[in-house]
N, C-alpha and C positions, 0 to 999 in steps of 0.2 A: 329343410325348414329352419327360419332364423329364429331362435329364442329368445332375440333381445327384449326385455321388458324398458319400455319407453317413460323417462322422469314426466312426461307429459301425455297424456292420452291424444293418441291423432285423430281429429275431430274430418268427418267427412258430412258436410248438409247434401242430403239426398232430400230432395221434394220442402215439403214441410217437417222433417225428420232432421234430426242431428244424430249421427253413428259415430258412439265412441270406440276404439280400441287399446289397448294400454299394450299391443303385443302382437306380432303377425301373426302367430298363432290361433289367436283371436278372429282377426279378419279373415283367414282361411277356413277357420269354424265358421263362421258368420256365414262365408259365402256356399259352402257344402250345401246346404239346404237351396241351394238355388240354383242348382246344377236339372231339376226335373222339368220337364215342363209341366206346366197349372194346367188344372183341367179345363178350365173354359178355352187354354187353345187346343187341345186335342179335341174338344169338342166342335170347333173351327176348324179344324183338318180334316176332321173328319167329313165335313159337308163338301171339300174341294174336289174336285174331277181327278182323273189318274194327271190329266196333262198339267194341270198346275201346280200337282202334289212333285212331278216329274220337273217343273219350273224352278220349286222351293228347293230342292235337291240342289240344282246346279246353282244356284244361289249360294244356297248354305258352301257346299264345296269353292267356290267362289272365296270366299271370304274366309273358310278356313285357310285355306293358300296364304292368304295377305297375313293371316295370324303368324304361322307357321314360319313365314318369312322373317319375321318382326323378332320373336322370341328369339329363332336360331341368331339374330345380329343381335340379340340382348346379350346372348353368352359372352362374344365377345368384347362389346361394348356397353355395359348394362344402362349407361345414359340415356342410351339411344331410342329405347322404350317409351321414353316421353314426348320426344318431336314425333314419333312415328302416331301415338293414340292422338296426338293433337291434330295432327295433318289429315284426320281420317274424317268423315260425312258422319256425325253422329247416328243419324238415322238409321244405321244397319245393324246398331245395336238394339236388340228388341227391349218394348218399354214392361216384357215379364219380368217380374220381380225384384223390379225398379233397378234393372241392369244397366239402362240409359242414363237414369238418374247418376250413379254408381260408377261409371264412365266420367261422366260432367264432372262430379265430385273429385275424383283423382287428377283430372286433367286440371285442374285450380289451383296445384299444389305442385310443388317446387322437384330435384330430382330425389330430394329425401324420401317423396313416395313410390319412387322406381320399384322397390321389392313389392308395395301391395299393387302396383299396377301390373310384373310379370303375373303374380299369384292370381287378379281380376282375370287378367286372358285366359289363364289355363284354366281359370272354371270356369269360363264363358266358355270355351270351346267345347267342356264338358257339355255343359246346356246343348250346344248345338250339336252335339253328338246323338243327346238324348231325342232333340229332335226327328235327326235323321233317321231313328230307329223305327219310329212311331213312322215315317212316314214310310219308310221301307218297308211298316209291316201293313200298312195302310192302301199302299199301293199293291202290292203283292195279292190281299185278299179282292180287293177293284177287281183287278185284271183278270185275278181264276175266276170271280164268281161270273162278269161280264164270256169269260171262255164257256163257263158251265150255260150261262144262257143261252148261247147261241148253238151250242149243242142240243141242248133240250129244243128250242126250236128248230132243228134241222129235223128232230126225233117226231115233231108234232106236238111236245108236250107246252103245257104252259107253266110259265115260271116269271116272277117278276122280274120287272129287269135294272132292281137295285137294287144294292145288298144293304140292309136294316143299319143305321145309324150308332143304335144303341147296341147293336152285336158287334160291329166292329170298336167300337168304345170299352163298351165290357171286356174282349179279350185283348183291347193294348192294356188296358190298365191292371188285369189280372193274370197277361197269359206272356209277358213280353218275350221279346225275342231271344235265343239263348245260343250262344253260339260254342257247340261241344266239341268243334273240330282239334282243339287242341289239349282234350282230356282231362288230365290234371292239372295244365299250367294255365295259369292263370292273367289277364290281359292286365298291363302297364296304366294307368291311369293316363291319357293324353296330357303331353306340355307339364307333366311334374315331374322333378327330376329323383332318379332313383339310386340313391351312395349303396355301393357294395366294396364289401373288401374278398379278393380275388387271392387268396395265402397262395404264395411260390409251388409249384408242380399241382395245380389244382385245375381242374374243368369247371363250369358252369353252361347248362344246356339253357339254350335261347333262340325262341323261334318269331323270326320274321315273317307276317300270316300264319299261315302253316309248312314254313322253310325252317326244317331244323337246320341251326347253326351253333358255334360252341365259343365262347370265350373264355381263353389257356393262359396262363400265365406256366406253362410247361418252360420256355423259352424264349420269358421277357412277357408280357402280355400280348397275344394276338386275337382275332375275329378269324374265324375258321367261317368260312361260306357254306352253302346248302351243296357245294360241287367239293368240297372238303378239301380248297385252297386255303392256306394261308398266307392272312394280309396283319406284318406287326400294326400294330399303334403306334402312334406317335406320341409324344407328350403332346397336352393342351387338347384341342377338340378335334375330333376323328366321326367324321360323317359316311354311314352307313345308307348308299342305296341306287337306286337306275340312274342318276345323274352321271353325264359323263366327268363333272366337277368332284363329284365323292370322291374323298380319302379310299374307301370302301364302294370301290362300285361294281353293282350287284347285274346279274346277267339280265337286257335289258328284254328280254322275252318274256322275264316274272312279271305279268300287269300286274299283281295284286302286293307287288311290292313297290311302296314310295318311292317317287323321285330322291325325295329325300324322306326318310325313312326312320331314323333312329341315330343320335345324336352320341356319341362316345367321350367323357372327359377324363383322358388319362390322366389324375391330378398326382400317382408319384405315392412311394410306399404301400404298394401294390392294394391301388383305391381307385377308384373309377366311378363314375356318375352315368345314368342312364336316363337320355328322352326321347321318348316317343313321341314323333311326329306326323304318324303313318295316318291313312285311311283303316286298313282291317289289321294294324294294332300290333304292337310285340309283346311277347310274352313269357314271362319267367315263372318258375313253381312258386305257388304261392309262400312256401317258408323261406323264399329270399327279399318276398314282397311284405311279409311282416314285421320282418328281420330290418328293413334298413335302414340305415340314418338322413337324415336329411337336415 
């Protein structure tokens, strides 16, 4: 995270709004809060069918691709952030919580606003993470209660044959999805980058989904795989995952590991940087996730 404090507050006109910030820190607070999705669109998802909740998926996945894309060439070119949200159909940014607006805003402005525009994607991506959740869990209960129907009907019995609006409503919003497969550790925030410092003869445990893998600096810095190869680092950036292009490429039989997967910035004085790129997420103990600088 950058702490520069700015002689000038950077002025963004969103709608009829003017948003000031004196700080990206600022602006990354600003945008947190808009990482959920509002309830009148869950309440809108809720009315859709499994096949179009099934549509908005590969959509949403659609578009995280292009994000993911976009970010990993900002590493190395961080300009490049700008022609890229410029060159894009505004409209696929949704108009929740004036994230359209917020899009428009930064694209108006020069490359000085390259940092708050990485910062914009990674919590849009959030957002649409949030999204896919609620739809995952949306679709999930469709599908069993529509199974429970048709059983009940083979049985004789009657049963409605929709599942209540308001019950599925009630338990996205109070009951969400929790995913314990990986116990104590804790999931990466997407597209935010994660500084650790990695001290000489030391492990850190890091699992890709649920692939424990390790990262050693025993022997120079390396990425020890789920098959317990080791692959050094390079200085600069080191791409972990099924692409046959990865620095780090992962056995491509794991589907539930990304193409591209998890981003590595050897930056030297045994310090490294971590992002997450994935679908079902990398994940470190939560007290490296407290711990880190950014």
């Amino acid at each position: 995270m950058l702490n520069k404090f700015f002689s000038k507050p950077v002025e963004l006109n969103v709608g009829d709004k003017t948003l000031r910030f004196c700080s990206i820190p600022d602006f990354e607070f600003c945008l947190n809060g808009r990482t959920s999705v509002p309830s009148k669109k869950i309440s809108e998802m809720v009315k859709l069918s499994t096949k179009k909740l099934k549509n908005e998926a590969v959509t949403i996945k659609d578009i995280e691709k292009r994000f993911v894309n976009i970010l990993s060439r900002s590493i190395e070119n961080p300009n490049s952030i700008n022609q890229a949200l410029r060159e894009m159909d505004p409209s696929i940014f949704s108009q929740d919580h004036g994230w359209r607006g917020i899009i428009a805003a930064l694209n108006e402005g020069g490359d000085d606003l390259n940092p708050f525009r990485r910062i914009a994607l990674v919590k849009y991506m959030q957002y649409l993470a949030s999204r896919q959740e609620i739809i995952k869990y949306l679709y999930s209960e469709k599908q069993s209660h529509a199974n429970g129907a048709t059983r009940a009907a083979e049985d004789g019995e009657e049963h409605a044959d929709k599942l209540s609006g308001t019950y599925i409503l009630e338990n996205t919003l109070f009951e969400p999805v929790k995913d314990d497969k990986n116990g104590e550790f804790e999931r990466m925030p997407k597209g935010e980058v994660i500084s650790l410092q990695l001290p000489a003869g030391k492990n850190i445990e890091i699992r890709l989904s649920k692939h424990r893998c390790i990262l050693s600096n025993k022997n120079g810095i390396e990425f020890i795989d789920q098959s317990g190869n080791h692959h050094p680092l390079i200085k600069g950036r080191n791409v972990i995952g099924r692409d046959a292009a990865s620095t780090v490429k992962i056995d491509s039989s794991l589907r539930d590991i990304s193409r591209l997967h998890l981003l590595i910035e050897n930056i030297g004085d045994n310090k490294i940087q971590l992002t997450d790129m994935s679908s079902h997420g990398t994940f470190l103990h939560p007290s490296l996730l407290a711990q880190h600088t950014t």
